[in-house]
N, C-alpha and C positions, 0 to 999 in steps of 0.2 A: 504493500500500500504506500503511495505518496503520500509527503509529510509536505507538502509545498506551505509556506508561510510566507501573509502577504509582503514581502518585504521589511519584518521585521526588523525594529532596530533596539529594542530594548528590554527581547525575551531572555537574553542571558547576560547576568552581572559578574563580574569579574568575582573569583573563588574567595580574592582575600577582601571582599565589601559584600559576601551572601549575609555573613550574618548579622551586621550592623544595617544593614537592612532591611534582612527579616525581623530585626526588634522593632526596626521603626514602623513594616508595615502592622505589626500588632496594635498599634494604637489605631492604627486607620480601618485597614484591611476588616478584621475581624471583629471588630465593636460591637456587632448587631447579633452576628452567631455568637460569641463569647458573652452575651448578657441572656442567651435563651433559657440558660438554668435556670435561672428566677422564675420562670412563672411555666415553663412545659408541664413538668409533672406535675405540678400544680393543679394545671385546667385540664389534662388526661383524666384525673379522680376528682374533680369536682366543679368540671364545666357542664354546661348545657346537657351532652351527651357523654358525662362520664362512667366509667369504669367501675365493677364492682370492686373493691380489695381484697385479691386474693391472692395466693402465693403465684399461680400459674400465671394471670392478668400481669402481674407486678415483673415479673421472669420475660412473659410475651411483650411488654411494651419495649423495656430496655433490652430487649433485640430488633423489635421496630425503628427504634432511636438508632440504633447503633446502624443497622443495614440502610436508613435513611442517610443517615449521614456518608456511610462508605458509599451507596450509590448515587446520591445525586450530587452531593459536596464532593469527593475525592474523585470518584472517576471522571462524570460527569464534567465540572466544572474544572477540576485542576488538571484534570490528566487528558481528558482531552478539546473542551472548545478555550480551555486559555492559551492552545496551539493557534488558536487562531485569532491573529491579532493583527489590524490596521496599520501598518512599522508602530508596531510596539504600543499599540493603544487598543483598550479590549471596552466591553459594556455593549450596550444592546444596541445602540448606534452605528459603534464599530462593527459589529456583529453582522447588521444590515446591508451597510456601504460595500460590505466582502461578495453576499450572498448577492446583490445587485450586480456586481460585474461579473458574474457568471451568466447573467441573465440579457437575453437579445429580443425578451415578448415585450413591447412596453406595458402591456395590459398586465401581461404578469409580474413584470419589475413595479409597476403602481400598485397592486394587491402586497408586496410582501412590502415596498415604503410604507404605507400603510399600515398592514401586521406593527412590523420593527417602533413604527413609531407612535401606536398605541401600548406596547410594551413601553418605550421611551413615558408615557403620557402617566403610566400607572403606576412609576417611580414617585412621582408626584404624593399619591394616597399615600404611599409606604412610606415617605418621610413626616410624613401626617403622624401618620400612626404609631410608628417606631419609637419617638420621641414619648409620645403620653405613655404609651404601655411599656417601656423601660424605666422610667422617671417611676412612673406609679408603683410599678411592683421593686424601687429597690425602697422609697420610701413607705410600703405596709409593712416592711420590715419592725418597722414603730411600734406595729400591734402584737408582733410578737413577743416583743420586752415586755410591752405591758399595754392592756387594751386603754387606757386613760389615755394613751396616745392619739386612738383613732381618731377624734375632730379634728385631727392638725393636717391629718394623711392630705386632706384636698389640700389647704391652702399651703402646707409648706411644697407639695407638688409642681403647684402653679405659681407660687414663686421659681422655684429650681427654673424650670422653661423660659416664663417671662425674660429670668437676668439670662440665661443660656442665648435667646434670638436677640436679647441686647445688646449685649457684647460683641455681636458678629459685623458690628460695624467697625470694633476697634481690631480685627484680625486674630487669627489663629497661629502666628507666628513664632510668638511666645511660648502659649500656653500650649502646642504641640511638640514641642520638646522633650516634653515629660507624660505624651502620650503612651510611647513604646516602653518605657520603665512603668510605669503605670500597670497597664493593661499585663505587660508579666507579671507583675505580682498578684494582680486579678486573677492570672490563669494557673497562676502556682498555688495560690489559695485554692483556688478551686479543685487541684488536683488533689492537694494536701486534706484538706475534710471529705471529697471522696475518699479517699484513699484509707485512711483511719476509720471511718465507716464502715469502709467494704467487711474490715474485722467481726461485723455484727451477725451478717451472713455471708463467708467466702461464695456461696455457692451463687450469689446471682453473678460469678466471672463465665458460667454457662451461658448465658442471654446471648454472646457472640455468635453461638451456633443458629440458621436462620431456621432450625427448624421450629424454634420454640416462635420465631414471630408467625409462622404455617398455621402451629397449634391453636395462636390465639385468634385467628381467622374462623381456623374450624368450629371454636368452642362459643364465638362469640359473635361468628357472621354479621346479620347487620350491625349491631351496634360496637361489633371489634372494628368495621369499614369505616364507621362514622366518627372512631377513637383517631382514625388518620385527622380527621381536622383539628388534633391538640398537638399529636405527633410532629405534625408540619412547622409547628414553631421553634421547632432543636433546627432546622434545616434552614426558617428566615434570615437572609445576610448572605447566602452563600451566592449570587449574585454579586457581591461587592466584590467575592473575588477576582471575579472577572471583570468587570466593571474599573477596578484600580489599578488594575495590573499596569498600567502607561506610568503610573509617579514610581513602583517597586519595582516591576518586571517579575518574570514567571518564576525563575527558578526561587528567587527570596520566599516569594509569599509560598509556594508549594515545600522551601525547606520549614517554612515556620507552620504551615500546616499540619505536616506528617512528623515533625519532630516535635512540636510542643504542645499547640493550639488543640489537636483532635485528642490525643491521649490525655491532654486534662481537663477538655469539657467531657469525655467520655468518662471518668476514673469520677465526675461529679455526678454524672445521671447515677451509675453505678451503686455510689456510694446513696443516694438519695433513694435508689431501689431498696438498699439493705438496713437504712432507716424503715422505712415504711415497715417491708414483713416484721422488723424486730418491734415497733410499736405504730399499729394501724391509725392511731389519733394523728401521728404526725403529718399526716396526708392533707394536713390542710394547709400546711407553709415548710413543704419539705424542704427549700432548700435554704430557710432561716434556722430550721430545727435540728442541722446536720451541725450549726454554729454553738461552741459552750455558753451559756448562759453572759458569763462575765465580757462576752466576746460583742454579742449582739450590735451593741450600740455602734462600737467600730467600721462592724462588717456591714450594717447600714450607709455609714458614711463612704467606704470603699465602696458597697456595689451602687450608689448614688454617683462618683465620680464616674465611675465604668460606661453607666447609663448615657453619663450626658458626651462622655467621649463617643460611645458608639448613635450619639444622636448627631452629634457633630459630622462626625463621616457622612453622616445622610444627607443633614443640610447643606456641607459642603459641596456634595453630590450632587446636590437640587441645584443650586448656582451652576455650578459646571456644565452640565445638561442644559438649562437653559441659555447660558453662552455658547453652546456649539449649537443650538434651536436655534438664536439670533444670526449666527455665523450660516446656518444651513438655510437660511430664507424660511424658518416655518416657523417662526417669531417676531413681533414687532423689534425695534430697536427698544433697548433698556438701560437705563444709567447701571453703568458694571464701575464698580470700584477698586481696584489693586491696592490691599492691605497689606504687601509686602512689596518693596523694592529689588527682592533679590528672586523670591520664586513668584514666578509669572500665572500659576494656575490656583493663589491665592487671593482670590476673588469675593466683592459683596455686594449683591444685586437687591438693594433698598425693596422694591416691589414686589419679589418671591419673598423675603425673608419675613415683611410684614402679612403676607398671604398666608405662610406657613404656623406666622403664630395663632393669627385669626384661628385657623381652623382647628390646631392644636387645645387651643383655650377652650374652644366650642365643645372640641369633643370631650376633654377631662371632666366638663362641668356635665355634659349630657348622659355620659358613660358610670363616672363616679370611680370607678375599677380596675383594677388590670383584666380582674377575672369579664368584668362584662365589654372591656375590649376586647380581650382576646377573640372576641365572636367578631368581629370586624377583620381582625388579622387571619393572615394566610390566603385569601382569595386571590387578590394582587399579588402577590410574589409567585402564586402556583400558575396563574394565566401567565404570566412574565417567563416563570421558568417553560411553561409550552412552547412558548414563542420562540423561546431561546432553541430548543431541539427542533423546531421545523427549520428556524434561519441558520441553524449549523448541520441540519439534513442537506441542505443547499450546497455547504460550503464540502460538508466532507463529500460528497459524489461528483459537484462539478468543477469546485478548486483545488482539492487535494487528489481527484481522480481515483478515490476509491470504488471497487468493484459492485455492482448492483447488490448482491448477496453482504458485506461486508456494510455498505451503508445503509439497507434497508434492517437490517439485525441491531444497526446503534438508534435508527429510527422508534423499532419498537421497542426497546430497552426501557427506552429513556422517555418516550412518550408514554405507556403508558404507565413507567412511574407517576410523571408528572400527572397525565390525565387521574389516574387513582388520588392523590394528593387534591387536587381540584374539586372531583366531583364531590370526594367527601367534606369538601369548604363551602361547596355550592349551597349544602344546606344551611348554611349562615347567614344567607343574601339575609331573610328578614329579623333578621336579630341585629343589624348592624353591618354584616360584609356586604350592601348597597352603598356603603359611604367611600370606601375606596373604588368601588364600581365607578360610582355616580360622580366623583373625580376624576377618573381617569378618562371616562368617555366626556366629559366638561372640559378637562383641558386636551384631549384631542379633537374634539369639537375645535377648536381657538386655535388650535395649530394648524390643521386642514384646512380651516378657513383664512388664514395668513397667507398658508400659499398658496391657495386657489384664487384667492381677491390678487395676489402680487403678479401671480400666470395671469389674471385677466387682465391686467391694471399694462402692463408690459406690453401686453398684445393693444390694446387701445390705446398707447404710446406711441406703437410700430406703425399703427395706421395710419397717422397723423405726425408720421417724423418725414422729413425732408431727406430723397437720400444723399450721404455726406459728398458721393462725388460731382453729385451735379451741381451739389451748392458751392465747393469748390468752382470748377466748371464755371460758373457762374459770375467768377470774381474776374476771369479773364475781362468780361463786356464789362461791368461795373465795381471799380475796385475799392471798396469802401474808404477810410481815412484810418489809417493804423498808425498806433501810440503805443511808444515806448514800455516795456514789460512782459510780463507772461499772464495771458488770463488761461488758468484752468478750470474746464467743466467739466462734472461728476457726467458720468453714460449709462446706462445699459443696455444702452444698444449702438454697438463702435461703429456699423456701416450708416450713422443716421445723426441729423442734424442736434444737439441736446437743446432743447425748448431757452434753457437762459440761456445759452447764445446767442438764440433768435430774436430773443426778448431783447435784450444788452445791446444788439446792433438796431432793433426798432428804434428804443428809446434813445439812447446815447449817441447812435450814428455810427460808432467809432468800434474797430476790432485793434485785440493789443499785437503788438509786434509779432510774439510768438503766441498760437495759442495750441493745446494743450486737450485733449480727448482721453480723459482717465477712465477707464473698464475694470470693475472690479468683478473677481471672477473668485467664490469659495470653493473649494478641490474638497470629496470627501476623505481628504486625509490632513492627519492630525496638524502637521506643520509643512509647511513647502520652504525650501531650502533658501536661505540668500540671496546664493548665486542663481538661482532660478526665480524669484519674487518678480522682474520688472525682464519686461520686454518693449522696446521702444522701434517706433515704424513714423519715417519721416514721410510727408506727404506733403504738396506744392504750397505757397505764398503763407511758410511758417506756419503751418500747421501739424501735429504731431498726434498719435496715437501711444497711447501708452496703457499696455496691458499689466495689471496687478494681480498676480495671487497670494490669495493664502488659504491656508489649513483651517479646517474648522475648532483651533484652539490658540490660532497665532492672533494677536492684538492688532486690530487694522491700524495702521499710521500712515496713510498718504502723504503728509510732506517728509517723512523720512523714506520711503519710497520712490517719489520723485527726488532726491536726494542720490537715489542709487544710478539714475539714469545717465549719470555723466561720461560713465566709463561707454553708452553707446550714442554719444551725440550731442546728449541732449541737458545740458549744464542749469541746473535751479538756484534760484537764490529766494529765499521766502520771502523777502522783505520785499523784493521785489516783484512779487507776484500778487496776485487776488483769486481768489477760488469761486467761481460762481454756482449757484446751487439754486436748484427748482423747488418751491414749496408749494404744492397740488394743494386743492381743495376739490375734492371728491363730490359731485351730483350724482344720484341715484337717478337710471333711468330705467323704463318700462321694458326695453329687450337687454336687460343686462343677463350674459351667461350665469351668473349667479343667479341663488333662487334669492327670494327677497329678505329673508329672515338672516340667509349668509351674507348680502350685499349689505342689507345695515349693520351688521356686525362688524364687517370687514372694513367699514366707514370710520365707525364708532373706533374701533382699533388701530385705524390707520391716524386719525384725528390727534390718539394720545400718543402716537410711537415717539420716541426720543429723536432729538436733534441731529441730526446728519453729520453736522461739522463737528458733534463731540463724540462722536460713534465710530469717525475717523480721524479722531483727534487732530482738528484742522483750528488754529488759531482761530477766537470769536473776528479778531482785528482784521480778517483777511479775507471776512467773507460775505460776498454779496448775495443777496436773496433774491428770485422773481417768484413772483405768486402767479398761479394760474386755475384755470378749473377746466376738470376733466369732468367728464361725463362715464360714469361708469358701465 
């Protein structure tokens, strides 16, 4: 079988930097898997559809846990689609952009853009959710010291969150430093009271074997299928692996995996099994009650820091996604803010982050629970993880050229894990797993409709543009009056006149010495290289074309791009120049390709998108505006 990989560049780290790296992605990486202890077994024996406690139940889950996690988190995810990486950038975007260039149907390259980027859409819920039901379940911890605690449980929660989304204006810079020493001691802990535990009964080191998770199927049929929808929370995060893998690289995160991270979240379910059979009461906060009494108060404030680092990775997450949305055309423009000077994918997008708290507060107050979240979680990550095996069925049979028999065997491997995972989530929708639904189809709703209104906005641009050589052409017979400088205009569309140039020479009369036709073009890949960013195409009476790319992770800067053009021609001076820019005002009309419900939206959205010249970080001082109105 080919192992073809899309041009990776940053699947393998040098030997003597694996493991200082794998420390660092533990704070990142695993936040979200590494905080599932808290509340899985938990909602397995006393959620919605929980479990009776009994020695066989207790034996059959912690080998459900355990085969869950070795099948969809280890093979699955590490072993094999984090083989597949965009040069060295993975997550469900990357994932898409791969399975797209296999693909020559446009009908069917638009059905899996689509798939990919309702997966993309449903990250969104998860970072909803992940944050409240991690925060919640490490502060009930409270109630196990002593229930006089429980009135506090909400509001010191909702403090935790509140200052958590506050802060992220002032950067992560700092206070990720001491994420990866952190989160080790999290996971050492955690191995460490497994592990002492397990002493209570050796025997649940049996549950490895998968026939006991078989047996619980048999003994328990429906309501052992419907135990998958608590099961599925040991398995939430395991997406991030893939997803992160562009700041670590593969071989870090998959050494910190198999060496540290899976042996002592496992050695905790473990130990939480062998709590239970030795006292059945504990089942109601197994994994506070695995903690010595004296200890309690600590290992609340530990797995509270845990919480909010593995919230952080999401929200992180959530920013990130939506700058490669903005960068991919299927998001409005948005003030993006760099809270670090030094790393570039340290990012704080004002409008998500206030989004995310809204709904975060919303649901703590609605929910109350970890236990009555937990019925909203897993629906979203298990549709997420589907999508992920059909867009890497794509990649393993038509980019890596594995054999029909070989990739349809990973197809149903892995499908119907996931589908099993799913279906038994499905019955959640009305307990709550509608809210990440109802999310994620709301903001792919807003994304679709971004690039649908932008594809039609384009085309009714192209209709009514001038084309560029005849207007050239044109200067032969009538040669306008040209003045000293450079004016350049934004395009997108290079063979066609840009409306404020038409405007500029209506009004003012006057064209500058040189002008300047800038195309900005985003590549679905992570970064495009320097020496390849800027291509310049000289054309008659000082006029220039100059084509711009970048990656949908590279920081647009136009005058430092025009800056690069000198080596082919074409020499910038900023001071010297002016940037002229179109500012549309959008009419609804009666035969708009849009239906009418998308056309007002796509108004409504286009109305608030962020300013052009700060989206391409173009001096305010440099640049001129022409208003005009289209008709949509």
């Amino acid at each position: 079988m080919s192992t073809v990989l899309a041009e990776g560049q940053n699947t393998h780290a040098k030997p003597e930097r694996v493991l200082p790296v794998a420390l660092a992605a533990m704070g990142v990486v695993f936040g979200d898997i590494g905080t599932s202890p808290l509340y899985t077994m938990k909602e397995v024996f006393n959620g919605p559809h929980a479990v009776p406690v009994t020695p066989d139940n207790v034996i059959g889950i912690l080998s459900l846990v355990f085969w869950a996690l070795t099948i969809v988190v280890s093979l699955k995810y590490v072993v094999f689609i984090m083989r597949a990486d965009n040069r060295g950038e993975g997550g469900i975007m990357a994932l898409t952009s791969l399975a797209l260039r296999t693909n020559n149907s446009p009908r069917l390259g638009a059905g899996m853009a689509a798939l990919g980027l309702f997966g993309a859409a449903l990250f969104y819920g998860d970072g909803v959710i992940t944050p409240a039901i991690s925060v919640l379940s490490a502060v009930e911890g409270l109630e196990v010291a002593t229930p006089a605690f429980r009135p506090y449980v909400l509001p010191i929660s909702l403090a935790v969150l509140t200052g958590l989304f506050v802060i992220q204006r002032k950067g992560t810079a700092k206070v990720g430093a001491v994420f990866g020493p952190v989160m080790l001691f999290w996971f050492t802990t955690l191995g460490v009271l497994g592990a002492v535990n397990i002493t209570r009964h050796p025997d649940v080191l049996r549950a490895i074997n998968p026939v006991y998770a078989m047996d619980f199927f048999a003994n328990n049929q429906w309501h052992g299928f419907l135990a998958l929808g608590a099961v599925v929370l040991a398995i939430t995060g395991g997406e991030a692996l893939y997803a992160d893998m562009g700041h670590f690289g593969r071989r870090p995160i998959k050494v910190a995996w198999f060496g540290y991270v899976f042996p002592a979240l496992y050695l905790n379910y473990l130990g939480q099994g062998a709590l239970i059979l030795d006292d059945p009461t504990a089942v109601k906060n197994p994994f506070y009650n695995l903690v010595p009494d004296a200890l309690i108060l600590p290992m609340v404030g530990l797995a509270t820091l845990a919480t909010i680092i593995a919230s952080q990775a999401v929200i992180s997450g959530a920013f990130s996604l939506t700058k490669q949305a903005i960068q991919l055309g299927y998001s409005p423009r948005m003030h993006v803010i760099h809270t670090s000077e030094r790393e570039i994918g340290q990012i704080y997008v004002p409008n998500v982050n206030w989004m995310l708290l809204g709904a975060v507060v919303a649901l703590v107050i609605s929910f109350h629970s970890s236990s009555a979240l937990a019925s909203a979680y897993g629906i979203a990550v298990t549709l997420t993880m589907m999508i992920d095996t059909l867009l890497a069925f794509v990649v393993v049979r038509a980019l890596w050229r594995w054999g029909w028999l070989a990739s349809v065997s990973f197809l149903i491997l892995f499908f119907i894990v996931d589908f099993a995972f799913f279906s038994a989530n499905s019955v959640k929708i009305f307990d709550g797993g509608w809210f990440p639904l109802a999310m994620g189809l709301g903001v792919h709703g807003l994304l679709m409709t971004w690039k649908r209104g932008r594809e039609a906005l384009a085309e009714r641009m192209r209709q009514d543009t001038m084309p560029l050589a005849l207007f050239i052409q044109s200067m032969f017979h009538d040669i306008p009056l040209r003045v000293p400088g450079t004016g350049v205009f934004m395009t997108t569309a290079p063979d066609g006149v840009p409306r404020a140039l038409l405007h500029n020479l209506l009004h003012n009369k006057v064209l500058h010495a040189r002008v300047v036709l800038v195309n900005v073009v985003t590549e679905d890949i992570p970064c495009v290289p320097v020496c390849e960013r800027v291509r310049v195409e000289e054309l008659d009476f000082g006029f220039y074309r100059v084509f711009v790319r970048y990656g949908f992770k590279d920081d647009p800067d136009i005058p430092a791009a025009l800056a690069m053009c000198a080596d082919q021609g074409l020499p910038f001076e900023l001071m010297e120049s002016s940037f002229f820019l179109g500012r549309e005002t959008l009419i609804p009309r009666k035969t708009s390709p849009l239906t009418l419900w998308r056309d007002r939206l796509f108004i409504l959205m286009f109305r608030n998108a962020h300013s052009a010249a700060d989206f391409f970080s173009i001096p305010p001082n440099r640049v001129v505006e022409f208003g005009t109105q289209v008709e949509l």
